[in-house]
N, C-alpha and C positions, 0 to 999 in steps of 0.2 A: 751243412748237412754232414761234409764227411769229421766236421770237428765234434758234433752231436756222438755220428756215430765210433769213432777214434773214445770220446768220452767212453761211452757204453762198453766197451770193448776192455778196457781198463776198471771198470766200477768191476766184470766179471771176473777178469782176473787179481787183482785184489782179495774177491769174496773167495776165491779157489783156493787163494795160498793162504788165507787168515783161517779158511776150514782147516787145510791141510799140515798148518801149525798152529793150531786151537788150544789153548793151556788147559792144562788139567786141571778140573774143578771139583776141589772134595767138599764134603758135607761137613757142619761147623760140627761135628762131633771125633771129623776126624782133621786134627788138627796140633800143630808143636803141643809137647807139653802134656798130652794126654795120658791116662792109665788105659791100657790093654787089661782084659780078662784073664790072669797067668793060668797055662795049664788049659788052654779051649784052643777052643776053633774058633775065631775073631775074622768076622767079615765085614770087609774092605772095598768099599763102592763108591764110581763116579761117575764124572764124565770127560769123557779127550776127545780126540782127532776120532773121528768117525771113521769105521771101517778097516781101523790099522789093528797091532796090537800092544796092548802094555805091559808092562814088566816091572816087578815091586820087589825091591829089594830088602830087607829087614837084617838090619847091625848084627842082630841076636845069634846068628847063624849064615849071616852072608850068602847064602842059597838065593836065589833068582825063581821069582814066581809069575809067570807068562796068562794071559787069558786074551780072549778076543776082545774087542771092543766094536760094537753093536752099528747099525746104519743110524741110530737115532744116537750115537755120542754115548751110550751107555754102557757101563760093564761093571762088574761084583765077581771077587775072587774069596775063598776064605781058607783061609790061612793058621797053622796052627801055631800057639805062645808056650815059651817055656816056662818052667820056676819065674818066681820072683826073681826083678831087679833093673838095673839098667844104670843109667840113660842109655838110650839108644837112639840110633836115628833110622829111617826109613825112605829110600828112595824111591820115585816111581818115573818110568820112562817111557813115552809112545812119541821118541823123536828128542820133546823136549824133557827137560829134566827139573823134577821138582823134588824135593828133599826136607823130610819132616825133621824136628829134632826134640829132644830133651824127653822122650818117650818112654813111659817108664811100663815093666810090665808087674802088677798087683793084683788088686782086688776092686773092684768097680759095684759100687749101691746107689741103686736108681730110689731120687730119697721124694717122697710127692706125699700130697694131701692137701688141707686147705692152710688157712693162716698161719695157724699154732707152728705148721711146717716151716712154710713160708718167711715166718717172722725172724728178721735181720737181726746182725749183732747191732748194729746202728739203724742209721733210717728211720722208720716209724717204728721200729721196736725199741730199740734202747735196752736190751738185757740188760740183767746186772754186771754191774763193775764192767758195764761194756766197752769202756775207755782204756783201761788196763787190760781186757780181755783180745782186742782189738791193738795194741801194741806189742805184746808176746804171742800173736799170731804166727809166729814165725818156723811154720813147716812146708818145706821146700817140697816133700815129699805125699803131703796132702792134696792132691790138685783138683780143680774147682770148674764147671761147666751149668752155668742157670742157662736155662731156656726161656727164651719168652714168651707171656702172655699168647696162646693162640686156640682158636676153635673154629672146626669145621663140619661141615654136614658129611662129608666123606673122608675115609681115612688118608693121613699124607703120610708122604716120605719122605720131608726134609721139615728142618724147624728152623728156627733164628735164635742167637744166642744171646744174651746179654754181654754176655763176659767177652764177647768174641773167641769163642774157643775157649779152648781148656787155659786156665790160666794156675802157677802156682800158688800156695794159699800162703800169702803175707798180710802185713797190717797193710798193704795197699790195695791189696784188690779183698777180703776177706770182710768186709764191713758193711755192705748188701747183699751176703748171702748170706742162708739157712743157716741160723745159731744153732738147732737142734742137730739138722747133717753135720756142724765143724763137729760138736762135742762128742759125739759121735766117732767122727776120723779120729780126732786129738785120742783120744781112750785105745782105740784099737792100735794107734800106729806107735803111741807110747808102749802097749804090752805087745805087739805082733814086730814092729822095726819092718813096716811091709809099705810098700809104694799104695795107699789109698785113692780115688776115682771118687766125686761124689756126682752124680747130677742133679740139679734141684729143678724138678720138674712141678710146682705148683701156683695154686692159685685160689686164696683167700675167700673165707663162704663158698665152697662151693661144694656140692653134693656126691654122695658116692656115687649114683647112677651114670652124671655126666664122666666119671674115669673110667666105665665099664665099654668093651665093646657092642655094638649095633646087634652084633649077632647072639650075643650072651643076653644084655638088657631085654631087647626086643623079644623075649621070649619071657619076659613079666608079665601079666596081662595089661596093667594098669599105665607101661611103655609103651607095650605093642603099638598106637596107631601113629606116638610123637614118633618114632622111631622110622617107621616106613614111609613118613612124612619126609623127613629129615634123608632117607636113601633117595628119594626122588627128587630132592632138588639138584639144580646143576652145582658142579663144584665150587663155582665162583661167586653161589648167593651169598651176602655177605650178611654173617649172621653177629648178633651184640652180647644173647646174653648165655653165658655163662654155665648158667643151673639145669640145663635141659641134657637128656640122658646121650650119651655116647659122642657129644660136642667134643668134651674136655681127652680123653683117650683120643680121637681123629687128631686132633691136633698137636700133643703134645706127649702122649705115649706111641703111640702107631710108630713117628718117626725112627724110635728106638729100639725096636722090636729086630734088626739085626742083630747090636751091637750084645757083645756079651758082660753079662754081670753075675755078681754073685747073689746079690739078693736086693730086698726090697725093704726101705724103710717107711712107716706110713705115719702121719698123727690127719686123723679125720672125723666125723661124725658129730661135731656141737650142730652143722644145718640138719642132721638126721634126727637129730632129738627126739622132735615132734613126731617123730615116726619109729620109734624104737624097735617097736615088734618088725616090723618090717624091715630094720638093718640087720635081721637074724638071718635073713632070706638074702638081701642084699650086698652085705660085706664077704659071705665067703663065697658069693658068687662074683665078685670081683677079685679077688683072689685065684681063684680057680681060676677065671677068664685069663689073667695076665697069665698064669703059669701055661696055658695053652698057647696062648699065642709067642711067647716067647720061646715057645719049644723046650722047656724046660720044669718037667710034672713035679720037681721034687724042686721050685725054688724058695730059698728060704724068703718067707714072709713076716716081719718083726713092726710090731705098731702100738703106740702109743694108747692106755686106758684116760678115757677125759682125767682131766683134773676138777678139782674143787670148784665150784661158781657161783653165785649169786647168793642171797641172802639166809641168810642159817634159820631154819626154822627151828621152832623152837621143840617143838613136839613131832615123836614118828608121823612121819606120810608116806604118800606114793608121790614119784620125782620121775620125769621122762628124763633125766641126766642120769639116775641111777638105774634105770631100763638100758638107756644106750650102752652105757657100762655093762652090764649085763648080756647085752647082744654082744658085743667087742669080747669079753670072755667066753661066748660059746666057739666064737670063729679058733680058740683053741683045741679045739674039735681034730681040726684039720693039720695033716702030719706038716714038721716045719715050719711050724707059727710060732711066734715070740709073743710075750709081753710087756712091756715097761707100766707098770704102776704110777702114778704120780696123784694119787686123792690126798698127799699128803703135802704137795707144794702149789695150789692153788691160789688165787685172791677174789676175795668174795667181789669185789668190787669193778674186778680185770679179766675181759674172757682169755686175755693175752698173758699168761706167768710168767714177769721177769725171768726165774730162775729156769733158766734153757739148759743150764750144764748139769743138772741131776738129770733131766731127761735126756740129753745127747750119752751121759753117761750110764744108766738104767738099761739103754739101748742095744748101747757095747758089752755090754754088763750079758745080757741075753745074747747075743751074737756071739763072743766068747763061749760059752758053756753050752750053746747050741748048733752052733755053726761049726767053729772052730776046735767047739770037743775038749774045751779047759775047763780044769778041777775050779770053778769059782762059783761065788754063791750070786745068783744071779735074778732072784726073784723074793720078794716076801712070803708072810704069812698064805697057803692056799688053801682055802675050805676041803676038809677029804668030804665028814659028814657030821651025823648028831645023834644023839641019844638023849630019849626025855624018860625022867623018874621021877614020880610025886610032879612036886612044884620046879624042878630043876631040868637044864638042858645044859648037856654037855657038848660043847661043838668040839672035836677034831680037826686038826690042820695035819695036810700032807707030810709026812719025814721029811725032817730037813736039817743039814749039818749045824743050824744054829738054832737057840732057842728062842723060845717067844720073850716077849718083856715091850716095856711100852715108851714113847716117846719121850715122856717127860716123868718117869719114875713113879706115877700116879696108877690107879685101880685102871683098866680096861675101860675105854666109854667109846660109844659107837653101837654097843647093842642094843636091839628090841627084839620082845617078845611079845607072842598072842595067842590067844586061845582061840576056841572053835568061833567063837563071834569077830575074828578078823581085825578085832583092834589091838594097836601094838602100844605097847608102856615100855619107857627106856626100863634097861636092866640093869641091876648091878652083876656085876660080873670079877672073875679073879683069874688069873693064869695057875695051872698045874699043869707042868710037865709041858706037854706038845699037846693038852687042848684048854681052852677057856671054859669057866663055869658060869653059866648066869640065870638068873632068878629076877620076878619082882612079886612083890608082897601086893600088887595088882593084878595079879595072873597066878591063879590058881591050877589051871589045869593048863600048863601050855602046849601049845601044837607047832608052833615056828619060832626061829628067829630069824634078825637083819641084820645086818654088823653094814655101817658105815652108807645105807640108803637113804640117800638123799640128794642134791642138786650141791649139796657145800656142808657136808658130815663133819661135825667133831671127833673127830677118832682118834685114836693114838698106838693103835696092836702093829708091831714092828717082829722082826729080828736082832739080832746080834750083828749082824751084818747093816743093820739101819735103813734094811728096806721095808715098806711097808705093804699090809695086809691088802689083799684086793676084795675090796665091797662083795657080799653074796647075800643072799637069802636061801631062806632052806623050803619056803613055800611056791607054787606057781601059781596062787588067787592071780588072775586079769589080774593086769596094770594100766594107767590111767591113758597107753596109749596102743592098747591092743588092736583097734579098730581106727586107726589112721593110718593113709594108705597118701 
């Protein structure tokens, strides 16, 4: 009995000094190696020694930053970063001591969407020249943090990483992650020489609704009842799929929602297709949603127009791909918005384009001239408007430092025209100046046209600069998926 209770006595004390020297346990986003938000207020959360307090020391300025640390082991301090640069290290101390290192202070882009995003320089991607691409990996200064796969019915506050933390971007670790985020870094950190941050927050086929929050979605009607389903189960239901609204944000944006970044890169909307008119509603309401919940009304948002896909028809139509396209240009509406164009590097055969470094570059390309406020030409051909005389329509495109001309030194092809009976006949058409002219000896009186509408458009309307025109139309006749919801 008294060796029983001699045991007990020991099991307690044990449990009292392993509380009372408890390691400090950060979140995999704060971790060696990482990029800091340069220029913010960057907050810094864990867990220690219950009830005591900690103290965090940062290289940058060697200043001591004290907070309490809570009865349940919890605490969050936020702290502000200077200019770019570093390495730096970062200590934190409630007793014991732990000490971050190689911390660089930059620019940090939270990079999500589905596959297109998703898709690795290697792995089941295989971009192009992904072998050579993948061996000249070599920026130390790039640093890299994927999240894993997770979804829950309620919002969390910590994630799991693949990478284990931030890791920097070499041919060793750089080969299952986001070829779109690398090309992306690689662009800016070649023209900026700045500490980049990327975090790749995605997850393949999956829908805008499920990255929006509970409280934004849930106020669709056609969410409203999955949604209040979904707040009433316990936390711990374990849920499989995927596609359902406000899952994919609980698990894998929520966690992030301290951490500070500069903006956001997106490539999404091939599962919205089928619902195009409805991503008009949709996408800048996910937009808007992050910009709230990050605390931050003015963050820049930069995203990816689909690409090219599937079988070239041969004659104008209506295409729910050139609808989505269409909704993805309206969310330019909104102040802060980017767009990369890509209808011009597509494969009819692959909903996946090798070619990822026009788009991680396209990216950077808008990021520069929008973010960053540099003189670069950053976008293609943009519908201003039109004008029709007799048989002819004159379309204008926005001022722009460079002129029109076309990909392959051939006539304009991509347009259609219609008259009052709504059917459309490709055009001929010719560039003057900064607008295109098109006509067809099929259309007599015409009333619209379409430059590049369709699911996989033959186009070729560029710049000087070799970026290409973004798909429009000048009519709003219903489209074939006005009423899918």
């Amino acid at each position: 009995m008294n060796k029983l209770k001699s045991l007990y006595l020991l099991l307690i004390t044990l449990s009292c000094a392993l509380n009372a020297h408890a390691f400090i346990v950060l979140p995999d986003v704060i971790t060696d190696n990482m990029v800091l938000q340069q220029k913010d207020e960057t907050t810094f959360w864990g867990k220690a020694a219950r009830g005591k307090k900690i103290m965090i020391t940062p290289s940058w300025n060697n200043k001591t930053y004290t907070t309490d640390i809570d009865a349940d082991g919890n605490w969050r301090i936020k702290i502000k970063t200077p200019a770019a640069g570093g390495p730096y290290n970062i200590t934190f101390n409630d007793g014991e001591l732990l000490k971050l290192k190689n911390v660089m202070i930059g620019e940090v882009w939270l990079c999500s969407g589905q596959s297109n995003m998703e898709m690795p320089l290697a792995g089941w991607g295989k971009i192009k020249d992904y072998e050579n691409e993948i061996a000249n990996a070599k920026y130390p200064n790039i640093r890299i943090i994927q999240v894993k796969k997770a979804i829950s019915s309620q919002p969390q506050k910590d994630f799991k990483s693949n990478t284990k933390g931030w890791q920097e971007c070499s041919p060793s670790t750089i080969a299952n992650f986001s070829a779109t985020a690398y090309f992306f870094a690689r662009k800016l950190i070649q023209d900026k020489d700045i500490a980049i941050g990327l975090i790749d927050a995605t997850w393949g086929g999956t829908l805008v609704e499920a990255w929006t929050s509970a409280e934004a979605i849930g106020k669709v009607d056609i969410f409203a009842d999955t949604v209040k389903k979904f707040q009433a189960m316990p936390e711990t239901t374990r849920l499989t799929n995927p596609h359902k609204p406000t899952l994919l944000f609980n698990g894998m944006i929520n966690p992030f929602l301290p951490v500070g970044i500069k903006g956001v890169i997106w490539y999404q909307g091939e599962s919205n297709a089928s619902r195009a008119y409805q991503y008009r509603e949709l996408f800048p309401l996910m937009i808007n949603n992050w910009r709230a919940k990050f605390n931050r009304p003015q963050l820049p948002f930069l995203f990816v127009q689909l690409a090219s896909f599937q079988a070239i028809n041969p004659q104008p139509a209506d295409a729910a791909w050139a609808e989505l396209r269409e909704a993805q240009a309206m969310a330019l509406n909104l102040k802060n918005t980017g767009m990369a164009v890509t209808i011009d590097i597509g494969e009819t055969a692959d909903i996946h384009p090798k070619n990822k470094q026009d788009v991680g570059k396209r990216l950077a390309l808008v990021a520069l001239k929008k973010v960053y406020k540099e003189d670069v030409v950053a976008e293609g051909p943009m519908y201003k408007s039109y004008k029709v005389a007799g048989n002819i329509i004159t379309v204008n495109f926005k001022p722009s430092s460079v002129a029109l001309k076309t990909s392959n030194g051939n006539a304009p092809m991509g347009f259609a025209i219609a008259g009052a009976d709504k059917k459309f006949y490709w055009a001929d058409a010719k560039i003057i100046g900064n607008s295109v002219i098109v006509s067809s000896k099929e259309v007599k009186n015409p009333v619209a046209v379409r430059y590049a509408w369709a699911n996989n458009p033959v186009c070729n309307l560029i710049n000087d600069a070799g970026l290409p025109a973004s798909p429009f139309r000048t009519d709003d006749w219903p489209g074939i998926t006005v009423n899918k919801k």
